[in-house]
N, C-alpha and C positions, 0 to 999 in steps of 0.2 A: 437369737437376739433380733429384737426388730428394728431395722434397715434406720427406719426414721426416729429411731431411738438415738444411734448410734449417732445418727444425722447431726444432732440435736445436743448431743453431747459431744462432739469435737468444737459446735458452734462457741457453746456456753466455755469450753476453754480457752478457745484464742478470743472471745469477749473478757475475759482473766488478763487474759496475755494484753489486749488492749488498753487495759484499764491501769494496769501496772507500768505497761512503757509511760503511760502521763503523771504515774505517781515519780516514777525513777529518772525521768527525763527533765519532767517540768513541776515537780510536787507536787501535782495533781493542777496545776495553773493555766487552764486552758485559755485560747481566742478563738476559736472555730467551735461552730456548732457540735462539728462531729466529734472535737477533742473533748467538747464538754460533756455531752451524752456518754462518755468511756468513763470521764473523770467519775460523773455523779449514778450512773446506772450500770455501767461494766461488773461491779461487785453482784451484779444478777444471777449470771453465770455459775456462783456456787450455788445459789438456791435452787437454781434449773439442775444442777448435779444431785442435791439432797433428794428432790423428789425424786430422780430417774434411779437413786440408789436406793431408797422403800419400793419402789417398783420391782427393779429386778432380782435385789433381794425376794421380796414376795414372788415372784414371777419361779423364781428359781428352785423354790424350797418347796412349792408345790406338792402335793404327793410324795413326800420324802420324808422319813423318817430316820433321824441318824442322834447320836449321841452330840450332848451341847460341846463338848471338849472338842469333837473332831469339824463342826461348823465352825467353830473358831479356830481351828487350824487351817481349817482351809483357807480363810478369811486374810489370817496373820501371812499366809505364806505367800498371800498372791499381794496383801498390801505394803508390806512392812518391808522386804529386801531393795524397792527400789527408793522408798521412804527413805531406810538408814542409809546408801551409799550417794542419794543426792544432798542428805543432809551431813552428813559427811564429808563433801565437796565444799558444802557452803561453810564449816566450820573451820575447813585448811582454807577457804577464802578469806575467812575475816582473824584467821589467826597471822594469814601473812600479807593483807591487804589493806586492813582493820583503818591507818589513819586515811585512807583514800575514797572509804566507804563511810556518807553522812549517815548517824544517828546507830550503826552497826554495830553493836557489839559482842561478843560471847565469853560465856563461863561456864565453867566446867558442870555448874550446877545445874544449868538452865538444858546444856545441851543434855547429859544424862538425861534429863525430867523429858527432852521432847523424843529419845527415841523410846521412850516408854508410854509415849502418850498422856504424856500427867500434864497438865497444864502451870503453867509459872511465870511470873513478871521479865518480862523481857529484860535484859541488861542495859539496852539502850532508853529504857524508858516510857518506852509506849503502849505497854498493855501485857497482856496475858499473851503473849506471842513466840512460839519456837524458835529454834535458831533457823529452820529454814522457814521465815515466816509464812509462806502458804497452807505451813501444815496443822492452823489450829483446828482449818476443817474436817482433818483427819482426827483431832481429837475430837469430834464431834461423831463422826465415821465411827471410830472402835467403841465409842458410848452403844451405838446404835446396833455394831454387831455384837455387844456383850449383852444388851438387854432381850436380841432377838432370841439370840440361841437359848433362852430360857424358853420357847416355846414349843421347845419338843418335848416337852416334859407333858402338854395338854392336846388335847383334840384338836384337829384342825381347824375348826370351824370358831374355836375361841381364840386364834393364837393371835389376831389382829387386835381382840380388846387387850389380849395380854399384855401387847406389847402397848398398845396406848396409856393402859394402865403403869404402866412400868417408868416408859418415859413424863408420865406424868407426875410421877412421886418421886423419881427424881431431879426433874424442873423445879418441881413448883412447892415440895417439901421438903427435901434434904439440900437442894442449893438456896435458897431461899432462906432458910433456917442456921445458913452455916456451916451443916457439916459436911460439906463437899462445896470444892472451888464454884465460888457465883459465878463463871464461866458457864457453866451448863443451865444457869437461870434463865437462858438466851431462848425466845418462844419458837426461835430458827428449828431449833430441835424437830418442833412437831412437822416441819417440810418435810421429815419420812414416814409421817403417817399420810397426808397427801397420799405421797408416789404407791403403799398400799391401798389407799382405796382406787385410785384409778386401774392397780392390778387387780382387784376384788370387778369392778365394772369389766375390764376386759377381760375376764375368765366367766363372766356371765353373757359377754357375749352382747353387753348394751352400746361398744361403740361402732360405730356404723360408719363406715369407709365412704370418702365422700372428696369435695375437691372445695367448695365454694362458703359452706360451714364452717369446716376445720380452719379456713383464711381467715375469715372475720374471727373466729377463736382466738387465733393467734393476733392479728392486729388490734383484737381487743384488750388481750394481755399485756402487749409492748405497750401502748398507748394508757394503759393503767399504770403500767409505771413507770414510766417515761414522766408520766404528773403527779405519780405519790413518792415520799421520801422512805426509806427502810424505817425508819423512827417506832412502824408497828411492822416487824419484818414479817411475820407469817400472815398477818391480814396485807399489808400495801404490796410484796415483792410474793411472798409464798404463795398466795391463791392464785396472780395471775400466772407464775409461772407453772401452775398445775395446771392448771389453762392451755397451757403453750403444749405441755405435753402431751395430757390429753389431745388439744387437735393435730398436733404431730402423726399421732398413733393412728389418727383418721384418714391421714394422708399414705399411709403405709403402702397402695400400689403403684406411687409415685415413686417411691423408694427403691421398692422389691427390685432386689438381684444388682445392685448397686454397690460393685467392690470398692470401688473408689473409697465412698463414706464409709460403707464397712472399716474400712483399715483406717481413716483418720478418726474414728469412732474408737477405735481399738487403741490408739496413740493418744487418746486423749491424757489419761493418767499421766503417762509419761511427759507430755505437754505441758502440764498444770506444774509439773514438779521442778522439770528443769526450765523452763522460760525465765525462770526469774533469775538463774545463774548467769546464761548466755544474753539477756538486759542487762546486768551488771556491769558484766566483761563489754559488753558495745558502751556503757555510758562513760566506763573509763576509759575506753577510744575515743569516744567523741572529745571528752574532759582534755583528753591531753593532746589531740589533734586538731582540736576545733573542729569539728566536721559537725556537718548537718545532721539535727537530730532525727529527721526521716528517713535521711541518706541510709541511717545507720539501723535504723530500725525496719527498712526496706534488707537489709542484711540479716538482719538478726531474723526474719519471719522464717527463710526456707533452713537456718541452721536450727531453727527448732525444732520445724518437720523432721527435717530428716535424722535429729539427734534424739528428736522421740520416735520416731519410725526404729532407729536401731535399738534403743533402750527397749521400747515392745518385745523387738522381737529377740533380743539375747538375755535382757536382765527380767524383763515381765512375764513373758510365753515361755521362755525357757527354760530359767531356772524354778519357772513354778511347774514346769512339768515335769522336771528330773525332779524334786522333791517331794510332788503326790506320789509319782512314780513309785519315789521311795518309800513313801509312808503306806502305800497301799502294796506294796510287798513284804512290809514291815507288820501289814494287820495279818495279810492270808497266812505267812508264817507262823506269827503268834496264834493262830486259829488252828492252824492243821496241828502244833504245839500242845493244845487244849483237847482237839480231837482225840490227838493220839494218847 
């Protein structure tokens, strides 16, 4: 994985994590410049995610040929256990919290629907939103690993239109038309076709390591959208954060051998999932303590490091490696089974 990928992707979460404390703390109600730039451009952050996920996706599957069942296992194993036990958290939160949490609510119907990734009317009222509400972009996520893994079925050199095509007819003809939730009608979608062509350019070898380019790249991007609204989200927010990564990846011997980011790159997922539990838990500190809400939120930042630091390394790394483990002792036997 490249350094300044990783960089780049712990960024675009605690950008998440920003944007949220102003929605949890102040309903998104800013007076400082800086709070305002979180309030109205922090939701950036997942688009910078979208692309980096058609990237490594792409990047990954490279020269690999494998059956569509077992790229989606692998996918489910390494997204979906820390998925269901923080959504799980959040579900004994509002089941035993519920009047002290604005606008919160849950049902049994809504929460089934989101460990399955189905999308569904929030109970509280506000949209197509799971119970652990960060996770619609994972229903956007498993859209993108189910229509990928149809491309081992064709030649490698088609598997990019495959997938454009794919995501395309289900955008823009089946949500569109009704027969699947208008949630997927979102042009946000196509932000993993992005992150595949920028792997298409770097496996040809056309980006070019540099220092004073990839800057203006990137302060082009921010400054693109810093003045456009998401309102056209793949043209105003998508292109420039393909942008960002692209020159990210230009930057890459600024990076190189960089543990640090490696490991906050690696904690990101886990970041994105539980930040908005441990917000929670600090705003009803605050609510009932009167305390300052920076005070609290100067608290709240290294409990998420470090809560996603251990969630990586026991619920993400770990138990996704005892279960490949599993699965790939579970193939070779079925194999020598068949041999024999």
């Amino acid at each position: 994985m490249l350094i300044s990928v990783q960089a780049l992707r712990a960024l675009a979460a605690w950008a998440v994590v920003c944007h949220h404390f102003m929605q949890i703390f102040f309903d998104f109600h800013a007076s400082g410049p800086i709070g305002q730039f979180f309030v109205s451009r922090g939701a950036v952050g997942v688009d910078i995610f979208f692309v980096i996920s058609g990237l490594v996706i792409f990047l990954s599957t490279q020269n690999t040929d494998m059956p569509a069942s077992r790229f989606m296992l692998n996918r489910i194993i390494r997204i979906v256990p820390a998925y269901w036990f923080y959504t799980a958290i959040m579900g004994l939160l509002l089941v035993f919290a519920a009047p002290l949490l604005p606008h919160q609510v849950i049902s049994w119907q809504n929460f089934l629907l989101s460990l399955l990734f189905i999308p569904s009317e929030n109970p509280g009222g506000y949209g197509l939103y799971p119970t652990l509400n960060v996770g619609w972009t994972l229903n956007y996520e498993m859209l993108f690993y189910l229509l990928f893994s149809t491309v081992f079925l064709f030649q490698q050199r088609h598997r990019p239109l495959i997938v454009a095509a794919a995501l395309f007819a289900v955008s823009e003809v089946l949500a569109r038309s009704g027969l699947i939730s208008r949630f997927y009608g979102n042009d946000i979608v196509y932000e993993f076709l992005l992150g595949i062509v920028i792997g298409i350019i770097y496996r040809k070898g056309w980006i070019k390591e540099g220092v004073w380019l990839p800057l203006l790249g990137i302060a082009t991007g921010l400054v693109t959208i810093y003045h456009l609204t998401p309102a056209e989200r793949l043209l105003n927010w998508g292109l420039p954060s393909a942008l960002i990564v692209l020159s990210c990846i230009s930057l890459e011997p600024c990076f190189r051998g960089n543990k640090l980011l490696k490991i906050l790159g690696d904690c990101s997922y886990s970041v994105y999932l539980l930040h908005v539990l441990v917000l929670y838990a600090g705003w009803l500190a605050a609510e009932h303590f009167a305390l300052n809400p920076y005070l609290v939120f100067a608290v709240c930042v290294p409990v998420i490091g470090l809560g996603a630091w251990g969630s990586y390394e026991w619920l993400e790394k770990g138990l996704y490696r005892r279960m490949k483990g599993w699965l790939d002792k579970r193939r070779s036997a079925d194999t020598a089974q068949v041999l024999s």
